[in-house]
C-alpha positions as semicolon CSV with decimal commas, in nm:
position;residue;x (nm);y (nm);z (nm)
1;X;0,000;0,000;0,000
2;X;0,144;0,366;-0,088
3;X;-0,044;0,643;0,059
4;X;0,046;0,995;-0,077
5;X;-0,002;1,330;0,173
6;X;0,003;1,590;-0,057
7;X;-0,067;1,933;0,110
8;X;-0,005;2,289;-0,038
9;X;-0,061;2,372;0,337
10;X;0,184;2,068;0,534
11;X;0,072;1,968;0,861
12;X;0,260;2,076;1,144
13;X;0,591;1,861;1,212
14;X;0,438;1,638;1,465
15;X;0,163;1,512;1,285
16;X;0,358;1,445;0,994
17;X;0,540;1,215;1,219
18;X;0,188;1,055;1,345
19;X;0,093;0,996;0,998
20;X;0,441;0,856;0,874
21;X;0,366;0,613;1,235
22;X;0,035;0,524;1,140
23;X;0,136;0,410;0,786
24;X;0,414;0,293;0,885
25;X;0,269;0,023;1,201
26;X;0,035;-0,061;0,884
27;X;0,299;-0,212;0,670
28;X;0,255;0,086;0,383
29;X;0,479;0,323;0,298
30;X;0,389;0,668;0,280
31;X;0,503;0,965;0,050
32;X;0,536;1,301;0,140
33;X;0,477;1,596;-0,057
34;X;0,423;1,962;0,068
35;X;0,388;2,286;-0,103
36;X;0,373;2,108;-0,413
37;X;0,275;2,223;-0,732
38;X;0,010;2,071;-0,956
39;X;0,292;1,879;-1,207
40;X;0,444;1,775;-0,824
41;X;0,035;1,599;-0,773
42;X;0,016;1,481;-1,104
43;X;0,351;1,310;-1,115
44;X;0,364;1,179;-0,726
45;X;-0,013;1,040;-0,765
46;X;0,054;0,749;-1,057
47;X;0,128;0,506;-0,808
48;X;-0,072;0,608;-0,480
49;X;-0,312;0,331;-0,342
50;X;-0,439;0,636;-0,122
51;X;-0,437;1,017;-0,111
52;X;-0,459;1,247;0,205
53;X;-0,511;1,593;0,123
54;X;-0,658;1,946;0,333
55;X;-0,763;2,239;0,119
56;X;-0,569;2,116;-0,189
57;X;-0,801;2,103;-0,547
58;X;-0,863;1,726;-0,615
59;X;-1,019;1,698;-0,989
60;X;-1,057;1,473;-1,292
61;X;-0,746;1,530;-1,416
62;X;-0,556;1,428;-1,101
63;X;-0,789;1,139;-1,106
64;X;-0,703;0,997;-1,428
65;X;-0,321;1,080;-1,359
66;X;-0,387;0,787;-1,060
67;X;-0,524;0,464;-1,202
68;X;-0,391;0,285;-0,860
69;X;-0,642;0,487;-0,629
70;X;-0,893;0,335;-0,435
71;X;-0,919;0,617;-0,169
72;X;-0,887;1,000;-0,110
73;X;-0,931;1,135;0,216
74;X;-0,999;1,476;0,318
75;X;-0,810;1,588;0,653
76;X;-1,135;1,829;0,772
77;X;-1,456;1,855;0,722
78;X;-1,564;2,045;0,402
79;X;-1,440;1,848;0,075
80;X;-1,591;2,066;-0,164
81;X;-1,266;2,087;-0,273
82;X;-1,269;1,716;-0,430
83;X;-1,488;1,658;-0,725
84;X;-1,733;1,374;-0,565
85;X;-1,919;1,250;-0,898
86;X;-1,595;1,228;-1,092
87;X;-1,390;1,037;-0,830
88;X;-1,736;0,789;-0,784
89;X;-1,736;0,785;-1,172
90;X;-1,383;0,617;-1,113
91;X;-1,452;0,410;-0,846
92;X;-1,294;0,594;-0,577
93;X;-1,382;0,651;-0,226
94;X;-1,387;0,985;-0,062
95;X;-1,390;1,064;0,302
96;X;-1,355;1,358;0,580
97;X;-1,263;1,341;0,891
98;X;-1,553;1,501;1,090
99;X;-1,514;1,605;1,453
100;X;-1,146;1,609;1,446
101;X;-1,155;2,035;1,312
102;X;-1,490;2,100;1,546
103;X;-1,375;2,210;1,869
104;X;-1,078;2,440;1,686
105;X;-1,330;2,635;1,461
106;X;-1,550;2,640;1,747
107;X;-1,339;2,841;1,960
108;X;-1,254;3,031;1,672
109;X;-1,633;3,180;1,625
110;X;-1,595;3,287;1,999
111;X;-1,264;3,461;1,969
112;X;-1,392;3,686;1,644
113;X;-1,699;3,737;1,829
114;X;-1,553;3,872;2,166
115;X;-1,312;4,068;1,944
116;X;-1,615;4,231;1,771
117;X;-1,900;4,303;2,067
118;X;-1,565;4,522;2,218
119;X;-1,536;4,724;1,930
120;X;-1,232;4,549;1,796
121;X;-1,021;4,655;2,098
122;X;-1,038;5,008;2,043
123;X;-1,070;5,148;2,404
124;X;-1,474;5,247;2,349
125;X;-1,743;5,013;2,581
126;X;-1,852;4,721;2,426
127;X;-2,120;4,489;2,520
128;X;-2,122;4,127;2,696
129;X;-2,244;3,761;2,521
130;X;-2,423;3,662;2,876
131;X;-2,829;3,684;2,788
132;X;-2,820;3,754;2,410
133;X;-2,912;3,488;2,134
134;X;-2,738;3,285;1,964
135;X;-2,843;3,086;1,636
136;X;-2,650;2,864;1,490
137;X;-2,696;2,737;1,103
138;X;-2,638;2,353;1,074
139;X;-2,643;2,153;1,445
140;X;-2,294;1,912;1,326
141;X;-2,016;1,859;1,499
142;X;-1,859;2,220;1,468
143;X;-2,258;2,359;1,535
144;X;-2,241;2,118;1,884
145;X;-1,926;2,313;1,992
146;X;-2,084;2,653;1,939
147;X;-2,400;2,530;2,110
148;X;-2,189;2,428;2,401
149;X;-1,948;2,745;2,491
150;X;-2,220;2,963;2,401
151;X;-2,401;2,824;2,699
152;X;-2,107;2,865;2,908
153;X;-2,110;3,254;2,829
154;X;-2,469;3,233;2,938
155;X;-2,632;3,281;2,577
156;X;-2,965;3,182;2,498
157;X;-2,904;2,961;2,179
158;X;-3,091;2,782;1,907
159;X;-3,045;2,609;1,608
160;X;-3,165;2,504;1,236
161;X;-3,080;2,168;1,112
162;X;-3,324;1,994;0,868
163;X;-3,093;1,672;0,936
164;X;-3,094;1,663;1,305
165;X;-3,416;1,584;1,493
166;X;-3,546;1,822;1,747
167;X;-3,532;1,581;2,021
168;X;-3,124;1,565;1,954
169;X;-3,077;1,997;1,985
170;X;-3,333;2,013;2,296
171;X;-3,108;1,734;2,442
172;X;-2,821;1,940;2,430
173;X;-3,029;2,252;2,559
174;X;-3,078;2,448;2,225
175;X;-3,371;2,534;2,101
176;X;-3,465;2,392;1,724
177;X;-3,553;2,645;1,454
178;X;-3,703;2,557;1,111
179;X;-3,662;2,798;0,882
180;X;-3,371;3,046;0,797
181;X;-3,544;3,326;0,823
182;X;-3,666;3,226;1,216
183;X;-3,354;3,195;1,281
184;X;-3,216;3,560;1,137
185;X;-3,503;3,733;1,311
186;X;-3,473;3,571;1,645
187;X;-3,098;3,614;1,720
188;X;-2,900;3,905;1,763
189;X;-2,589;3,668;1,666
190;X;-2,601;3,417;1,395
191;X;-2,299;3,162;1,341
192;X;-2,253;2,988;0,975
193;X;-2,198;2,603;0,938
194;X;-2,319;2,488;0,630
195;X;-2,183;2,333;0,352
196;X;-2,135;2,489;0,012
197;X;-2,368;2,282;-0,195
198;X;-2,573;2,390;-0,500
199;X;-2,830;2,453;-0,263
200;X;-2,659;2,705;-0,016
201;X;-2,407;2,888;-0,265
202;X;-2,509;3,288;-0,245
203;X;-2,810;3,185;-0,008
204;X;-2,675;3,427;0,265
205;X;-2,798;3,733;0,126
206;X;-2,908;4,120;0,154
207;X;-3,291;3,966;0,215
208;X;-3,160;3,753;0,554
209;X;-2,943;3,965;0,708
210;X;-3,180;4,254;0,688
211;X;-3,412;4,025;0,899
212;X;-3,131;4,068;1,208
213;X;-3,221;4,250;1,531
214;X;-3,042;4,573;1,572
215;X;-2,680;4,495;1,661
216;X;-2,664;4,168;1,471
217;X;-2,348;3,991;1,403
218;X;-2,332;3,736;1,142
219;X;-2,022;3,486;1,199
220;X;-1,871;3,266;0,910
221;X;-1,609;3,009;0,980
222;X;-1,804;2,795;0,669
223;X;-1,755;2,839;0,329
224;X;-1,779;3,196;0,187
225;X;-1,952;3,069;-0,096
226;X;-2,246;3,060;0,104
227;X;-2,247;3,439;0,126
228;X;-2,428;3,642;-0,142
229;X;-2,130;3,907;-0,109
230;X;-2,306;4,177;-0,338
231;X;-2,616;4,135;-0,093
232;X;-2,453;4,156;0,245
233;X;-2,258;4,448;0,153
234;X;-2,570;4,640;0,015
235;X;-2,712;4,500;0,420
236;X;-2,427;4,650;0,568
237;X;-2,419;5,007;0,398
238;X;-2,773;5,044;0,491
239;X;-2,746;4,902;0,840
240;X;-2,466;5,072;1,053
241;X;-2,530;4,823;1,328
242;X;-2,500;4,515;1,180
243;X;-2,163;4,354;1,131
244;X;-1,984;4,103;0,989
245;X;-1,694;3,874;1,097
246;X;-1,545;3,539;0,918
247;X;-1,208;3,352;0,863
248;X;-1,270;3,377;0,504
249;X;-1,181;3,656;0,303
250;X;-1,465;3,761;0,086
251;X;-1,437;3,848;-0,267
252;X;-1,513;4,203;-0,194
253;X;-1,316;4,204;0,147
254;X;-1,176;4,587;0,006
255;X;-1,477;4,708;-0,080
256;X;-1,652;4,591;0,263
257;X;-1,360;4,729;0,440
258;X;-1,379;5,048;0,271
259;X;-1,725;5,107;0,361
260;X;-1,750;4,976;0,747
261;X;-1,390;4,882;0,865
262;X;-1,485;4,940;1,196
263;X;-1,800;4,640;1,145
264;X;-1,636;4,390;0,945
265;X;-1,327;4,122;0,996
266;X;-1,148;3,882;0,834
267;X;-0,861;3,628;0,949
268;X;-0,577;3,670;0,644
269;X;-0,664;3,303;0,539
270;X;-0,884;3,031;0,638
271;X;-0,794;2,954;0,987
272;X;-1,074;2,720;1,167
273;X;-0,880;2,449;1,202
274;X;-0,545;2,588;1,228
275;X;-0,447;2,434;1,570
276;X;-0,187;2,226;1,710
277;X;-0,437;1,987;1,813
278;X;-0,702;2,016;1,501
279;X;-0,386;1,973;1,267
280;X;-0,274;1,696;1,476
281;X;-0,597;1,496;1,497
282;X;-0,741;1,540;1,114
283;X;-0,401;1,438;0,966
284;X;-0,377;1,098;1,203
285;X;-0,741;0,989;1,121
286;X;-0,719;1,074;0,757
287;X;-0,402;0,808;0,771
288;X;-0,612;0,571;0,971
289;X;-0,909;0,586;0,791
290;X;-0,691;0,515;0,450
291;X;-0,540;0,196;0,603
292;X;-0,892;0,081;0,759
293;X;-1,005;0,133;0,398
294;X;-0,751;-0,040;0,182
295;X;-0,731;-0,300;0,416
296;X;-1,087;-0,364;0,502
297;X;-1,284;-0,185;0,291
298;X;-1,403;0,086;0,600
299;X;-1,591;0,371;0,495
300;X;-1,792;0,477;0,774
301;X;-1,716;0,863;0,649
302;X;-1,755;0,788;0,273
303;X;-1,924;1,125;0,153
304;X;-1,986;1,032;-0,220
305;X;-2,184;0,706;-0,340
């Protein structure tokens, strides 16, 4: 078995190690590429059994460059990166590794936010989390982690998740919300954890936001493809309260800090899962789950069919 880790963005050092032990104890020999180049893919994939990969563009082409894969696993959660119906067209199983990213981007929401409701530091009173509302757009592993240190600030929180029964969020003490627009007018702060799927792209618009109580925050530590960038800008000129905070730099980042600079934020890249311990965690279970699956055929995380 030859498993390739090929990652424009390497791991840290230690879990590079953890993955070379994994493979390793498995009797397969891995190959390590970082801050390759497209010809570096192309060439180092002919022979791989299995590919681990993080934000890295996985198409056709790299497909049909790799007539010995059987798996590609995603270290993280979101694989929109990977073209699902071309690598099932080929027979090839794709995976993520959720949970491992969810406590990371989690924390993540709560440092923007904190940064934010204090004026981004700038020596002017800000306001507290304790008693205000909290929604939070897909209840997954990330959306859990919210849910949970939002109740240890003392927020009131709920929740939309056409996927996850009602019984499951009012076991975890949120309150279940069926529609996106419930869940823009009830809460004053509204966190982003969907997917970017035909369905979503651009569905975070002018029309939502405008449906926020005065003060609203919108957080996004998803996918800013989600966002209807035009339409929250156009929000955020008319609104001077609302504001907007994400680790992913938006198309018209300029032109959004040009207009409200003092109500807008973004990290310089994506940065969710950019932990010690996130890094450490996805990279091991992507080698795992590569072994479990050339060896047995395991593909409890499979996200194409």
């Amino acid at each position: 078995m030859k498993i390739l880790v090929f990652t424009e963005k390497p791991f840290a050092p230690a879990a590079v190690k953890a993955i070379e032990n994994a493979i390793n104890a498995a009797g397969a020999e891995m190959k390590l590429v970082e801050r390759g180049t497209r010809e570096d893919l192309l060439k180092a994939v002919a022979d791989a059994n299995a590919l681990i990969v993080r934000s890295d563009k996985i198409d056709g082409a790299v497909m049909d460059a790799a007539p010995e894969l059987k798996v590609i696993v995603r270290a993280g959660a979101g694989y929109d990166n990977i073209d699902l119906a071309v690598a099932t067209a080929h027979g090839i199983c794709v995976m993520n590794t959720p949970g491992q990213n969810s406590n990371a981007v989690a924390e993540l929401v709560f440092g923007m936010v904190v940064m934010m409701v204090r004026n981004q530091y700038n020596g002017t009173s800000g306001t507290e989390l304790k008693g205000k509302s909290l929604g939070i757009y897909a209840f997954g592993q990330v959306g859990r982690n919210v849910a949970r240190i939002a109740k240890g600030f003392g927020m009131d929180v709920t929740a939309l998740d056409l996927f996850v029964k009602d019984e499951v969020m009012e076991a975890e003490g949120v309150k279940p919300l069926h529609t996106p627009e419930e869940l823009f007018e009830q809460n004053q702060f509204v966190s982003l954890h969907i997917p970017a799927t035909p369905q979503t792209r651009g569905s975070i618009g002018y029309d939502l936001v405008m449906r926020m109580p005065k003060g609203g925050v919108l957080i996004n530590t998803a996918r800013k493809e989600v966002i209807d960038e035009a339409g929250l800008l156009r929000a955020l000129k008319e609104r001077e309260d609302l504001r907007y905070v994400s680790d992913i730099k938006p198309d018209n980042a300029q032109e959004m800090l040009d207009a409200c600079a003092a109500r807008v934020f973004f990290t310089p890249k994506k940065m969710g899962a950019q932990t010690a311990e996130a890094n450490f965690n996805a990279g091991v279970a992507a080698a795992e789950q590569s072994i479990a699956y050339l060896r047995d055929g395991w593909n409890k995380y499979q996200v194409n069919k």
